[in-house]
VOPAGU-2260 file (C-alpha; in pm, 1 decimal, decimal comma):
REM VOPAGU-2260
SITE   aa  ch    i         X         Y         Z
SITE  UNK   A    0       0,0       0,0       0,0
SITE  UNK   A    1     111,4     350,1     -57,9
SITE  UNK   A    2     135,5     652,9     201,9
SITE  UNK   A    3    -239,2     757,8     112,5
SITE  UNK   A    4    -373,4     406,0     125,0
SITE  UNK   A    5    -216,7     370,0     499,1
SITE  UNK   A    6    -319,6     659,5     648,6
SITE  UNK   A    7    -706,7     602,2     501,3
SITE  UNK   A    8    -619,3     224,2     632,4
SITE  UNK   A    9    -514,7     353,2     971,7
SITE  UNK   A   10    -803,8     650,1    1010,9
SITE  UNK   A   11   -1077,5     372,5     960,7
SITE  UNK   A   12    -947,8      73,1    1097,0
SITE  UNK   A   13   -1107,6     149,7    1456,6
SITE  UNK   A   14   -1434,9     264,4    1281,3
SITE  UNK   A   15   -1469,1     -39,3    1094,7
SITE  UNK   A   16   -1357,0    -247,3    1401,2
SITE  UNK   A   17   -1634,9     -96,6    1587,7
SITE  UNK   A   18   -1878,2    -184,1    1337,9
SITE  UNK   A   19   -1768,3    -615,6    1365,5
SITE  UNK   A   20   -1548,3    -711,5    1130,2
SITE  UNK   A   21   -1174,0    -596,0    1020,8
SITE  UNK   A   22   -1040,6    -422,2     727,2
SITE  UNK   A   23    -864,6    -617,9     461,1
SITE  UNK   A   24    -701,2    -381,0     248,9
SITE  UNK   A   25    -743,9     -18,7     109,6
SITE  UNK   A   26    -707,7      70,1    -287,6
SITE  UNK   A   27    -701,9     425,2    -375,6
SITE  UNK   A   28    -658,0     476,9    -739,4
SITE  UNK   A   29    -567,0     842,6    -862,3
SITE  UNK   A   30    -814,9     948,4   -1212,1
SITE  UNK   A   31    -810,2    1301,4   -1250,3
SITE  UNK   A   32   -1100,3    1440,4   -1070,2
SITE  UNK   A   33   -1287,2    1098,5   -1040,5
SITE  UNK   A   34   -1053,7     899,6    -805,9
SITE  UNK   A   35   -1173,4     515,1    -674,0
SITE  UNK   A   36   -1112,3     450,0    -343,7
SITE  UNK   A   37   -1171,0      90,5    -271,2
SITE  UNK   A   38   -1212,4     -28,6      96,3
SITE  UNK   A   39   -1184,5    -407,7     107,4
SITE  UNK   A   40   -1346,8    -575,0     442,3
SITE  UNK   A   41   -1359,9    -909,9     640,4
SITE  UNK   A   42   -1525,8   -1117,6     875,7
SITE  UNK   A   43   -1583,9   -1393,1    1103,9
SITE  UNK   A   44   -1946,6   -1441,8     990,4
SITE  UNK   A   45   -1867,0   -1309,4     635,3
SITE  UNK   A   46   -1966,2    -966,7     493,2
SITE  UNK   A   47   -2313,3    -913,4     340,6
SITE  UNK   A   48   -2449,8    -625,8     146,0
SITE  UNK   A   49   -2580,9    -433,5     427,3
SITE  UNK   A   50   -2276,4    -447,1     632,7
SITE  UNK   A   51   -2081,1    -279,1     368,0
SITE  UNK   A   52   -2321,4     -26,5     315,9
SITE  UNK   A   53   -2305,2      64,9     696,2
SITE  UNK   A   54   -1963,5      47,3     675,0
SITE  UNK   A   55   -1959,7     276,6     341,2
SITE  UNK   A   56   -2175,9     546,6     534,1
SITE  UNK   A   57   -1946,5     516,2     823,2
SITE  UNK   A   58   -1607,4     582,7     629,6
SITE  UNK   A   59   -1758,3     851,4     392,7
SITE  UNK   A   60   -1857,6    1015,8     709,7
SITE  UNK   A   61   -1513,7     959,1     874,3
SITE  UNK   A   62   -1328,6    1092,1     554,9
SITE  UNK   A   63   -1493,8    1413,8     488,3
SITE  UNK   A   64   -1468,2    1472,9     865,1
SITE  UNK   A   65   -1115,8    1465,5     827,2
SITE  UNK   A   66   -1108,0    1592,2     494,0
SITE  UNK   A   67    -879,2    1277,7     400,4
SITE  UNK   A   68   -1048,1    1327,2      36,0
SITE  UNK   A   69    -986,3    1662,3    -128,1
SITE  UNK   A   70   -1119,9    1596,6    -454,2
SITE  UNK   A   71   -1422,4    1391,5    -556,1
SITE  UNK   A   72   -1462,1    1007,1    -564,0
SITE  UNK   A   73   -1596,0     718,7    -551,8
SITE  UNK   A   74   -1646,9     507,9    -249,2
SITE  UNK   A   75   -1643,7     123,2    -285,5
SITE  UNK   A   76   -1670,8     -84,7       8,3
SITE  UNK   A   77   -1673,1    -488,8     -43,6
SITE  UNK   A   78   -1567,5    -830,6      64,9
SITE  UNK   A   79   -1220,7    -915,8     -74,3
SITE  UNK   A   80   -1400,6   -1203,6    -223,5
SITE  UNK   A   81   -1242,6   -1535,0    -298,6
SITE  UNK   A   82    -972,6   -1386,5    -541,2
SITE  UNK   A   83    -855,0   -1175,3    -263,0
SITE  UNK   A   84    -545,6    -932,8    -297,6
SITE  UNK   A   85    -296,0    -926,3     -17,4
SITE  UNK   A   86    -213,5    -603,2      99,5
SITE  UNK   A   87     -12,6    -645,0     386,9
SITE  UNK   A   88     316,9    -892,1     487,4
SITE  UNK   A   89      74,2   -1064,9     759,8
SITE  UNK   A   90    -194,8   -1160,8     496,6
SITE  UNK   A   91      72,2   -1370,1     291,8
SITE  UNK   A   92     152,6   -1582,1     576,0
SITE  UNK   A   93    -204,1   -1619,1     651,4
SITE  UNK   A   94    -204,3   -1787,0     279,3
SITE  UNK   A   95      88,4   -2009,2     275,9
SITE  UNK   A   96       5,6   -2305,0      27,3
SITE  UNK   A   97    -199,3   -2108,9    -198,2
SITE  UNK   A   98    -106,3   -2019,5    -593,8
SITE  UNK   A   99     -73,7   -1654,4    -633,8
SITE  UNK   A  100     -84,0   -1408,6    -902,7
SITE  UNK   A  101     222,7   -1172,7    -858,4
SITE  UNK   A  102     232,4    -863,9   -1082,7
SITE  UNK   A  103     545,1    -696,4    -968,9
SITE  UNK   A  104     632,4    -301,9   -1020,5
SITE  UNK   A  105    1007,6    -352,9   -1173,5
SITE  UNK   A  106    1057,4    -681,0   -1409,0
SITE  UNK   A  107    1243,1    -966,5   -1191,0
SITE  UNK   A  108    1411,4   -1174,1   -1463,2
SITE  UNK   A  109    1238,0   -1010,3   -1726,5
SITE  UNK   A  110     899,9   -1094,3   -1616,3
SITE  UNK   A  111     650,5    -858,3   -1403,8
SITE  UNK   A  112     373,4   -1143,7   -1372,5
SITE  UNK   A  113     444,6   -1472,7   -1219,0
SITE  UNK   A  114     214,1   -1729,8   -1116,5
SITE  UNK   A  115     276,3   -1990,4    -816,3
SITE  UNK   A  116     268,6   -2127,4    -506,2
SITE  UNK   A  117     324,0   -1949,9    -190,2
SITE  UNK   A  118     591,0   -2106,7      -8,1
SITE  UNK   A  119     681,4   -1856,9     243,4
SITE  UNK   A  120     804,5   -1540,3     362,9
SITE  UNK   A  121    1214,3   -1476,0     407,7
SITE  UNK   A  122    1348,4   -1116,7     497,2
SITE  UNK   A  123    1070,9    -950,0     345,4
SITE  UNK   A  124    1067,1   -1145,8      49,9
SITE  UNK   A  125     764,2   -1390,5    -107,7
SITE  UNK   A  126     909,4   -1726,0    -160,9
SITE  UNK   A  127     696,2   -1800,1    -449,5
SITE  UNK   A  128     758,7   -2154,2    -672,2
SITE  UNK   A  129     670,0   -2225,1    -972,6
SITE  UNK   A  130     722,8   -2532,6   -1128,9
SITE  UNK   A  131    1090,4   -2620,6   -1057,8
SITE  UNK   A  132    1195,8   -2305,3   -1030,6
SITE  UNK   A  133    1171,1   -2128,9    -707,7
SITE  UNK   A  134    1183,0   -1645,0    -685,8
SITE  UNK   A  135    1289,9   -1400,4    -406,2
SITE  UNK   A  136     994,4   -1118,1    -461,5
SITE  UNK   A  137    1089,9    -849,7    -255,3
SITE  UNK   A  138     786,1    -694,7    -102,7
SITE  UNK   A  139     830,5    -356,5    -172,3
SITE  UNK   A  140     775,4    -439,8    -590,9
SITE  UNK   A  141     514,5    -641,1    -561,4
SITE  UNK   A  142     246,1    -446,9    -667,8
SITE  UNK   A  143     -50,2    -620,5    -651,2
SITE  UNK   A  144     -84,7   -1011,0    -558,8
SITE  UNK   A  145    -401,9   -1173,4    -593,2
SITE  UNK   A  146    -536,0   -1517,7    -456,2
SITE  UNK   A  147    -629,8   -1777,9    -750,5
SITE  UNK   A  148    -901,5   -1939,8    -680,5
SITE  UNK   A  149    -907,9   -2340,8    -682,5
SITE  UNK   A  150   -1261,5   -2463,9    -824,3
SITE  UNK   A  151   -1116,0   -2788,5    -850,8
């Protein structure tokens, strides 16, 4: 997450914590004068469509209190779903054993995707393996890693 998604992450953490359930991961994406801020959430008992509205009213609220928000946008507030992204060092180790879509910021032996299993976390860096071969991802360019789903 950048500086703007972690202060918007630590402003509503308590607010959503109040509310029963935890926040997964914040996405703000920059679009002019039409900016997306997404506001990923978990729980226990699962998320529904009325939490995250409660939870959207709550953190709209919060945000123009603070005036976190200067320009317009677009609130989205939703489970992180079964394809979930991983935001945060803690959430890979919570997923150890599961196949991961790494898209990574700066090419890492001339590739910016790689798919593969996560096999743990070393100094900071995703051990991820795929097929015989086995990559150091430092966590600072990995810039978005998302959960795939086994139907199977």
């Amino acid at each position: 997450m950048n500086n703007k998604e972690l202060q918007i992450d630590e402003l509503i953490t308590p607010t959503v914590e109040s509310l029963g359930c935890t926040v997964w991961g914040v996405e703000y994406i920059s679009q002019g004068k039409h900016s997306v801020l997404r506001v990923y959430i978990d729980g226990e008992d699962g998320i529904n469509v009325d939490l995250c509205a409660e939870v959207s009213r709550h953190v709209s609220d919060l945000l123009d209190v603070e005036e976190m928000m200067p320009m317009a946008y677009t609130l989205e507030v939703s489970s992180p779903g079964m394809d979930r992204l991983l935001f945060k060092e803690a959430q890979f180790l919570e997923c150890m054993g599961e196949r991961l879509e790494v898209r990574l910021n700066f090419p890492f032996e001339g590739r910016k995707k790689i798919i593969g299993l996560l096999a743990g976390i070393e100094d900071r860096n995703v051990v991820l393996q795929e097929a015989e071969e086995e990559y150091l991802l430092p966590l600072e360019n990995i810039q978005k890693a998302r959960i795939v789903p086994n139907f199977g």
